[in-house]
C-alpha positions in Angstrom: 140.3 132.6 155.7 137.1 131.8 157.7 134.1 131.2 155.3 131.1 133.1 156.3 127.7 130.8 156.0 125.1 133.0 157.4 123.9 134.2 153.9 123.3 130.7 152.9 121.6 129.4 155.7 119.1 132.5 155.5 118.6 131.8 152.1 117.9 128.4 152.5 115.0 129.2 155.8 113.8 131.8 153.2 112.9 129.3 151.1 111.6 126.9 152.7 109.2 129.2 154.2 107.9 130.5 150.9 107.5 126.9 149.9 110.2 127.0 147.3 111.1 123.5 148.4 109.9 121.3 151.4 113.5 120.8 152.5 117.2 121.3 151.9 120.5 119.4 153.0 123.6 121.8 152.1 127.1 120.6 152.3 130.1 123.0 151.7 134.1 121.2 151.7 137.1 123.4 151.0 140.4 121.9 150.2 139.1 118.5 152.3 137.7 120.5 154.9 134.2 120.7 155.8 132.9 123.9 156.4 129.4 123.8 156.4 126.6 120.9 156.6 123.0 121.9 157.7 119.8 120.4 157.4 116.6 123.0 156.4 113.0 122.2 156.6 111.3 118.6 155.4 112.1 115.5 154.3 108.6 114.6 153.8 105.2 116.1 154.1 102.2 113.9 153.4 101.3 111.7 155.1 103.0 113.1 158.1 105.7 115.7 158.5 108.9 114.7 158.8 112.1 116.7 159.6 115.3 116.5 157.2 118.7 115.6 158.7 122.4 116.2 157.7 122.5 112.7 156.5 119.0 112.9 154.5 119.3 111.3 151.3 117.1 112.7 148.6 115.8 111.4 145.5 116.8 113.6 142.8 114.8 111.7 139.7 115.6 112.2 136.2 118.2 114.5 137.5 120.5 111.8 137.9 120.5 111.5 134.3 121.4 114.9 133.7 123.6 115.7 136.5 125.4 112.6 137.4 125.5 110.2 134.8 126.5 112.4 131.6 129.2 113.9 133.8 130.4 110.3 134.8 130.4 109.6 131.1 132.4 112.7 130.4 135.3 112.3 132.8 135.2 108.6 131.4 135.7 110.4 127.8 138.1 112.5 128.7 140.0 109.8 130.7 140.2 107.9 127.4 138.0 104.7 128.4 134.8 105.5 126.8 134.2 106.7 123.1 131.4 108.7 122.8 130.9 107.0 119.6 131.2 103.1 120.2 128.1 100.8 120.1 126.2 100.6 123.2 126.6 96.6 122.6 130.4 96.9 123.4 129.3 97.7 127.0 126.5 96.1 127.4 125.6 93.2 125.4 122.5 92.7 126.6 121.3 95.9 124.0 121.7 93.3 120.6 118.3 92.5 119.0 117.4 90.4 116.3 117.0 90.5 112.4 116.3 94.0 111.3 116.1 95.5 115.1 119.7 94.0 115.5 120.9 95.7 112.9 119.2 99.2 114.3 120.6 98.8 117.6 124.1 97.9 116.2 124.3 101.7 114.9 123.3 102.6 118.8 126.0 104.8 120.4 126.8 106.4 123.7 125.9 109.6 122.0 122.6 108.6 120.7 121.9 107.8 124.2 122.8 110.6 125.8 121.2 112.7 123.1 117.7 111.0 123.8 118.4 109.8 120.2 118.6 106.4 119.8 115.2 105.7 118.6 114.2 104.2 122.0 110.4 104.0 122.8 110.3 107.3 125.3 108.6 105.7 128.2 108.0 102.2 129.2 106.8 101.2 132.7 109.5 99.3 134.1 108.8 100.2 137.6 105.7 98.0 137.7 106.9 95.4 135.7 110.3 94.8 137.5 112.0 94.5 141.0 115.2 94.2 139.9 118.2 95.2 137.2 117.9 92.0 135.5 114.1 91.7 135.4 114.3 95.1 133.4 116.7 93.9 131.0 114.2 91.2 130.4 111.1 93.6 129.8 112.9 95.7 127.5 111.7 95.1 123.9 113.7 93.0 121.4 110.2 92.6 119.3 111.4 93.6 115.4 110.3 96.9 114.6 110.6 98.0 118.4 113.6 100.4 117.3 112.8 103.4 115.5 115.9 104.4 113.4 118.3 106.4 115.1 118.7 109.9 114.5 120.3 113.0 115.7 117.8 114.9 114.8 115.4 116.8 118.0 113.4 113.3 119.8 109.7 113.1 118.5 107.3 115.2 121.0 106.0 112.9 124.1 102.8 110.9 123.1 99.6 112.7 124.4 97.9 110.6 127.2 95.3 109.3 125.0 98.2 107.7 122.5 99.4 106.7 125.5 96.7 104.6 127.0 95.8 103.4 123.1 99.3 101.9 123.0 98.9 99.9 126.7 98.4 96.3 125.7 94.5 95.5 126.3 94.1 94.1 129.5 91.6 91.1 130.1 88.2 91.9 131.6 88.8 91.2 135.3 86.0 88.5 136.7 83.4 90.1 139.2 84.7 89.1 142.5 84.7 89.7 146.3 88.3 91.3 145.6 87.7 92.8 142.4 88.2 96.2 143.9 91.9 96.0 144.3 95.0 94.9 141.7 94.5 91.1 140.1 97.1 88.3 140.7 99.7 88.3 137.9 100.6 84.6 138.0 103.1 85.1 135.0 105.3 87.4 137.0 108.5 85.8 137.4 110.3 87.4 140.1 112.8 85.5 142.2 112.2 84.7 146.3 114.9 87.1 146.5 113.0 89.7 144.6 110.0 89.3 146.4 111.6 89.4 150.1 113.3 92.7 149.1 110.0 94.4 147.6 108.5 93.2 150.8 111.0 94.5 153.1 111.0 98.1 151.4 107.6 98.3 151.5 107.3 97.3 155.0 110.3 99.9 155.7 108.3 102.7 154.0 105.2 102.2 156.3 107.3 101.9 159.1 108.5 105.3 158.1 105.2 106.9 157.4 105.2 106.9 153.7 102.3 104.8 153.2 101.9 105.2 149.5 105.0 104.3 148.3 104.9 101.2 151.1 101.4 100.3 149.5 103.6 99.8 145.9 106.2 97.6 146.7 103.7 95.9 148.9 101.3 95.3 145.7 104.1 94.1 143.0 105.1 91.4 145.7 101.4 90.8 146.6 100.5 90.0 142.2 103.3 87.9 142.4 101.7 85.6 145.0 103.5 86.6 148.2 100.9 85.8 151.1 103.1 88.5 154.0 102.8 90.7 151.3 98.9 90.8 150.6 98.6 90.7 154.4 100.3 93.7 155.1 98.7 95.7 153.0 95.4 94.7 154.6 96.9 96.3 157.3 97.3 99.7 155.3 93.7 99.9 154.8 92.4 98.3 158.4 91.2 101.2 161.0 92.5 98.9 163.8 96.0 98.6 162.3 96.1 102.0 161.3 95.5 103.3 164.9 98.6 101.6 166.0 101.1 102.5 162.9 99.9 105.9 164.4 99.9 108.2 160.9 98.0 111.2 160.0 95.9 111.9 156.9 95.7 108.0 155.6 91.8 107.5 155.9 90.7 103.5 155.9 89.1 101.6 153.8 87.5 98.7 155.1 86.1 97.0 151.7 89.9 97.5 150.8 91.1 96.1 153.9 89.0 93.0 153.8 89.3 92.2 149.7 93.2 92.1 150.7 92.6 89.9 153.6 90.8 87.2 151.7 94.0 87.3 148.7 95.9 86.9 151.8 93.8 84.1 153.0 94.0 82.5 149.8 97.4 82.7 149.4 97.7 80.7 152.3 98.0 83.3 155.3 96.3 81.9 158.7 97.1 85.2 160.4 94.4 86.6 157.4 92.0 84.3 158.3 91.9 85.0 161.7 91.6 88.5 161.1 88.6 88.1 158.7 87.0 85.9 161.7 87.6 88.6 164.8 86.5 91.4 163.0 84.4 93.8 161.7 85.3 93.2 158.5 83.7 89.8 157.7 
């Protein structure tokens, strides 16, 4: 029987053309046979268009929760190898606290995590305080008290943004500086070489790719932590010159930005910064 796919793939121009979603990648495999794998509309639309391909990859966020991993768990349940009632520390050690918050996350199950309740803070920061799986193991409180109790009971509703911003830890007073408009160095961070190159290399892949935000991220947390190539490159982000050549649309310079990242590069060490800082405009 020959599967009919013209429905679909109206459906899915339809929708990107009433903006329902910038793109779509739609695969379709009956009894291990592909039958269907087109690529609609976007992949990307700021700061430049780009088109998506069969092989697109998107980034579902807080989906994968959802979709993927409580589905993973629940095969593993039914397969027998996971107990949605065990302690979270008989998979991953890593979970035990101390005194009474050891206690707390001793009574911690797969269920309470799956539930969203296990008492866990709702939302902590990690993507700007770690690079890498075990850096965000480290930055996960073990601090008694920490733990709320847990509960099955419907999670707390979210903080407002005001309880939010109360709760961030007070931040020094940054001094007044010639770079004081762009992120301070966070000589405390202790991310590995290995950490640093790959935060570097992603960020440099994103620009290459046009996605100059996210590039400017990565770019940053390797920059705080003292990486010279990084601050130096994201000069580069803000500089007209260097900005004419990486040939984007929509990413306006900034040339105080430009040079206050130039002179962190320069002091960091970067020649290449100091040279730049000398030839141009930006001095």
């Amino acid at each position: 029987m020959k599967l009919r796919f013209e429905p679909v793939r109206r459906l899915c121009q339809d929708a990107v053309a009433n903006e329902v979603a910038p793109g779509f990648v739609v695969l379709v495999s009956s009894g291990g046979q592909l039958q269907f794998h087109e690529a609609f509309g976007w992949r990307q639309l700021v700061p430049r268009q780009l088109p998506s391909f069969p092989d697109t990859v998107y980034d579902v966020a807080s989906l994968t929760k959802a979709v993927v991993t409580s589905v993973l768990v629940m095969k593993e349940v039914e397969r027998g190898t996971l107990a949605l009632d065990e302690p979270v520390t008989k998979r991953l050690p890593e979970f035990e606290g101390q005194g009474d918050e050891g206690k707390a996350r001793a009574g911690v199950t797969l269920r309470h995590l799956l539930s969203h309740s296990a008492g866990l803070p709702a939302h902590r920061p990690y993507w700007r305080q770690a690079a890498a799986a075990a850096s965000v193991l480290a930055a996960v409180p073990t601090s008694q008290g920490a733990l709320a109790k847990p509960s099955m009971m419907a999670p707390p509703p979210s903080p407002t943004v005001e309880a939010a911003v109360k709760a961030e830890p007070a931040q020094p007073e940054p001094t007044k500086s010639s770079t004081s408009i762009i992120p301070e160095p966070r000589p405390s961070d202790t991310l590995s070489r290995d950490e640093i190159a790959s935060l570097f290399k992603r960020g440099q892949d994103m620009i290459a790719g046009g996605d100059i935000a996210s590039g400017r991220l990565m770019l940053t947390r390797a920059a705080q932590a003292g990486n010279a190539e990084a601050s130096l490159a994201l000069a580069g982000t803000f500089d007209a010159v260097i900005l004419a050549n990486l040939r984007v649309i929509g990413v306006q310079p900034d040339p105080a930005k430009a040079r206050a990242w130039y002179m962190r590069a320069a002091e960091q060490g970067s020649l290449e910064a100091k040279r730049r800082l000398e030839q141009s405009a930006l001095r």
